[in-house]
N, C-alpha and C positions, 0 to 999 in steps of 0.2 A: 849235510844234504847232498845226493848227488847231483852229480855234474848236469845243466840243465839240458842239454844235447842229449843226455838218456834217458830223460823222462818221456815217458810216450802216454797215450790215451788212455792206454787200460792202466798206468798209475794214478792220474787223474781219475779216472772210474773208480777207483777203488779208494782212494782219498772221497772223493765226492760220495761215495754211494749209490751211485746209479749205474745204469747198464752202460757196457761199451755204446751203445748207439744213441744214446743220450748226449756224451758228450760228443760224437762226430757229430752233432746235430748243430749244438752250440754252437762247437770249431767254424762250423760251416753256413752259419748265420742261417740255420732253421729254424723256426721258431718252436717252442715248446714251454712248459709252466712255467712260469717266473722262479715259482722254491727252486725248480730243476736248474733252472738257468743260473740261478743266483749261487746255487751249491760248485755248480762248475764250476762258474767262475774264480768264484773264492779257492777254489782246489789248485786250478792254473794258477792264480796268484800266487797261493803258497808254495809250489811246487817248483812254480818260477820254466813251466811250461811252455814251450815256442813252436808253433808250426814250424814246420820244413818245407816251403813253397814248393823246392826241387823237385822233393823226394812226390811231394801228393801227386806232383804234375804227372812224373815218371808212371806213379803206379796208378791215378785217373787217367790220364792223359788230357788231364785238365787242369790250370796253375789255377789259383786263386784271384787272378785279374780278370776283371771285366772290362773291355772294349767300350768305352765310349766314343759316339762321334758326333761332332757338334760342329755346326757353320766356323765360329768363332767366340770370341769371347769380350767383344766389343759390346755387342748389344747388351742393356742390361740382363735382360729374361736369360739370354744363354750363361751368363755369369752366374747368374743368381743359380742356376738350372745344374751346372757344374758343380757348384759347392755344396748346394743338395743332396745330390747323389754320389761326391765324394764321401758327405760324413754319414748317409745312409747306408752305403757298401761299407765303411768304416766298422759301423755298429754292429755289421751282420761278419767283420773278420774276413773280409775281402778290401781289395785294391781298386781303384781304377787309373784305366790306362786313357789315358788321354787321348785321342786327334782332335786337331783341326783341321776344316777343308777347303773355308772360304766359298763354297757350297760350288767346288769344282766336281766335277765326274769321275773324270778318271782318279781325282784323290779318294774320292769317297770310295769308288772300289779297291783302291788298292789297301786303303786301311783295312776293310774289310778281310782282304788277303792276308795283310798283316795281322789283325787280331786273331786268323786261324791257324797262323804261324805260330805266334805266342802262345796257346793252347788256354784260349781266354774261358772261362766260366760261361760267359754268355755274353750278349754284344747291345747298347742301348744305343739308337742312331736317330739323329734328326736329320734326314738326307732328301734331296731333290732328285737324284740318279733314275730317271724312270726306265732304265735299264739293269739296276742294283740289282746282283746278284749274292746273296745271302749264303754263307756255306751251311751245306748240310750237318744236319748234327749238332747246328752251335745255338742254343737257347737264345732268340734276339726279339726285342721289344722294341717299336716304334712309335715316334713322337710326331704327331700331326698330319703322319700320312701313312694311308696304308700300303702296307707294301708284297701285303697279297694273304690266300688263305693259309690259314694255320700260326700267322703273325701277330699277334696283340697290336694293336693302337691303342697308345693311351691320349688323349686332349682335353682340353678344360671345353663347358661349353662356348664355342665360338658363338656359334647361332645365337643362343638363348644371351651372351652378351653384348652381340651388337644389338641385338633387342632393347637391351635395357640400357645402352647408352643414349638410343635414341630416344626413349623417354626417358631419362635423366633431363636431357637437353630442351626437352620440351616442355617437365614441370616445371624446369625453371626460364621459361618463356619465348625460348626460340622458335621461331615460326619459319625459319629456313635454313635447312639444315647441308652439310656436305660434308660425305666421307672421304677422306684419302686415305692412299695403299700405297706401298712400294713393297712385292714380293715374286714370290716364286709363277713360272706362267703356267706350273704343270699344278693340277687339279690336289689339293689338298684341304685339310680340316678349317687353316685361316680363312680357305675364301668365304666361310658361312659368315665370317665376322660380319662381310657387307652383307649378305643374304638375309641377317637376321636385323640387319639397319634399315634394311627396303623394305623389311614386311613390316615392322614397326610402323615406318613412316606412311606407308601404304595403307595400313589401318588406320591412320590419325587423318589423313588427306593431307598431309603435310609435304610440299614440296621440297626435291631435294638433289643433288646433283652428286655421283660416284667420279673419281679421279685416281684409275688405278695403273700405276705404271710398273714395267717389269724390275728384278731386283739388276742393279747394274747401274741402270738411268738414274743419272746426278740427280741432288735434288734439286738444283736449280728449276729442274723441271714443274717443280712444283711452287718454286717463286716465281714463276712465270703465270703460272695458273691465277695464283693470288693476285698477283698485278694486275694479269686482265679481265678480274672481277673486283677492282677497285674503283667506286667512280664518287666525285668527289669529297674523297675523303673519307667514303662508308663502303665496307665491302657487301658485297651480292646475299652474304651469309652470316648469319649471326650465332651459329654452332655449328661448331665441327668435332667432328667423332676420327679419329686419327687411327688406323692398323694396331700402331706400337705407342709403346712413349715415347719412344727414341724419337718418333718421328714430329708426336707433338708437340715434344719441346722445341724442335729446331721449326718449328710452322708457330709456335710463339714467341720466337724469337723474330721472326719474320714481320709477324703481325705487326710487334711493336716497332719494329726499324720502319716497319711503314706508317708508323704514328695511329696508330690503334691501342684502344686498350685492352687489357685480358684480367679479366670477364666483363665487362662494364661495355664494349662493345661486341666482342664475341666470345664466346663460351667454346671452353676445348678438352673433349675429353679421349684419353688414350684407351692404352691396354695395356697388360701385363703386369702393373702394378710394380713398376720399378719405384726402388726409394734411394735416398741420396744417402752413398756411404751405405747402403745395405740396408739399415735400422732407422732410420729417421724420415723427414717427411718425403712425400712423395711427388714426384720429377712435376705431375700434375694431378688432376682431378682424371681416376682411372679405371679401367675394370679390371677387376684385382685377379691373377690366374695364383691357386693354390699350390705353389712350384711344389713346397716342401710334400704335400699328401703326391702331386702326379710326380716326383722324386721316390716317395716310397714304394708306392702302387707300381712304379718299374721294374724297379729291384726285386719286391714280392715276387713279381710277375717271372724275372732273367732266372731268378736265385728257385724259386720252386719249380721250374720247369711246367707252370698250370698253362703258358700262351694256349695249346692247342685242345683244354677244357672248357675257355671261355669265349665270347664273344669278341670278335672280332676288333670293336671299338666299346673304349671306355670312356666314356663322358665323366669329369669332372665339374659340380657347379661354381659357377663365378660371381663373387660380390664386389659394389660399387663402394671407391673411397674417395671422397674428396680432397682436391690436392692444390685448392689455390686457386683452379681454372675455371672455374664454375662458380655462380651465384647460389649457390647449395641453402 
């Protein structure tokens, strides 16, 4: 067999039987017939076929990385979110390139800069920068904010799941409810999470109390809340509807150091649908965001260049899983 450095695409083509742009398509994680796909593959396989990242960049002026950019990878959601769209860029024979920003400004653009440096494919950003400048030319999809026309957003429904947390909490008998937040102050897709808990509760006549503080402020902030809605020995609220999970697990750990029980005295449900270790139960009773589909629908979106055919904002739906927190 030759050397695999000499095999190029129209070998493959002619191994596989299909046209030269059949397999650029493959190479290049477009999608096309499964027989097509399959025949390629097997043809690379056997041929023992290897992109040239260099050489594409050289003659696209495009490398096969995709620019991610992401707060961190504490939270679970951005975790989970991250390895999503590594093994969905994977599948499609692309890379990603990683930043983190700790959702600073100036880093956020300078990645930016840096990904048009690297002659990235297209760029997938969850960013606060309400000054973020985008480079021209470079295919980029955004995650929970829009960042202007011709942009895709992708989100899970916020609105419609703070909706249904809020009755969650209420089939299962909470008559006073309160939401906490800890996020960004600039206008984005989470803040419907509470928008869609107020009309809920606003429909039911059920009284309720919003606690939203910016991202930065400890949480203490929010054991301070707790405390001075504790009076003896029963707090003010008997479900709470929490941003993140992240958040309502450390607001049930709260509850109980202040000798309350979870759920038997209050009911706590999150978002995002983190689970413990990835695969197993989940942090709490939550509203589940579909990482892996708003992981795919990105990438569709970077990798076919469709952003400026579609809509603007892409709604993804949210379902509810119980996680312990809840009298379900």
């Amino acid at each position: 067999m030759a050397d695999s450095k000499s095999i190029t695409m129209k070998d493959v083509a002619r191994e596989a039987g299909v046209a030269l742009g059949t397999v650029s398509k493959v190479v290049n994680g477009i999608p096309v017939g499964k027989t097509y796909q399959r025949r390629v593959e097997d043809a690379i396989e056997k041929l023992g076929y290897h992109v040239n990242p260099q050489a594409r960049a050289l003659r696209s002026s495009r490398s096969n990385f995709i620019g991610v950019i992401l707060p961190n990878l504490r939270n679970p959601f951005f975790s989970r979110l991250a390895d999503c769209l590594c093994r969905e860029l994977s599948h499609r024979s692309h890379e990603m390139l990683l930043f983190l920003t700790e959702s600073n400004f100036d880093l956020e653009q300078a990645y930016m800069l840096m990904s048009e440096q690297q002659m990235v494919s297209g760029i997938i950003c969850l960013t606060y920068n309400p000054e973020l400048r985008i480079p021209k030319g470079i295919p980029t999809v955004s995650i929970d904010r829009s960042l202007g026309p011709g942009i895709a957003c992708v989100a899970s429904d916020n609105f419609g799941g703070g909706s249904l947390a809020a009755r969650k909490l209420m089939e299962n008998g909470c008559k006073r409810l309160a939401f906490l937040r800890t996020g960004s102050s600039l206008p984005n897709e989470t803040d419907k999470r509470r928008d869609g808990f107020i009309r809920a509760c606003t429909d039911a006549g059920i009284p309720y109390h919003c606690e939203c503080v910016d991202d930065g402020t400890p949480y203490s902030a929010f054991e301070a809340f707790l405390a001075a809605h504790l009076h003896d020995g029963r707090l003010d609220f008997d479900g709470i509807f929490c941003a993140t999970d992240l958040l309502a697990y450390k607001v049930r750990r709260t509850l109980l150091q202040m000798g309350l029980r979870v759920p038997e005295d209050v009911q706590i449900i999150g978002y995002d649908g983190a689970q413990c270790f990835g695969d197993e139960d989940y942090y709490c009773s939550t509203i589940v965001q579909p990482v892996e589909e708003m992981a795919r629908l990105c990438v569709d979106l970077v990798l076919q260049s469709r952003a400026r055919s579609i809509p603007c904002l892409l709604q993804i739906p949210v379902t509810y899983a119980s996680g312990g927190s809840t009298r379900d």
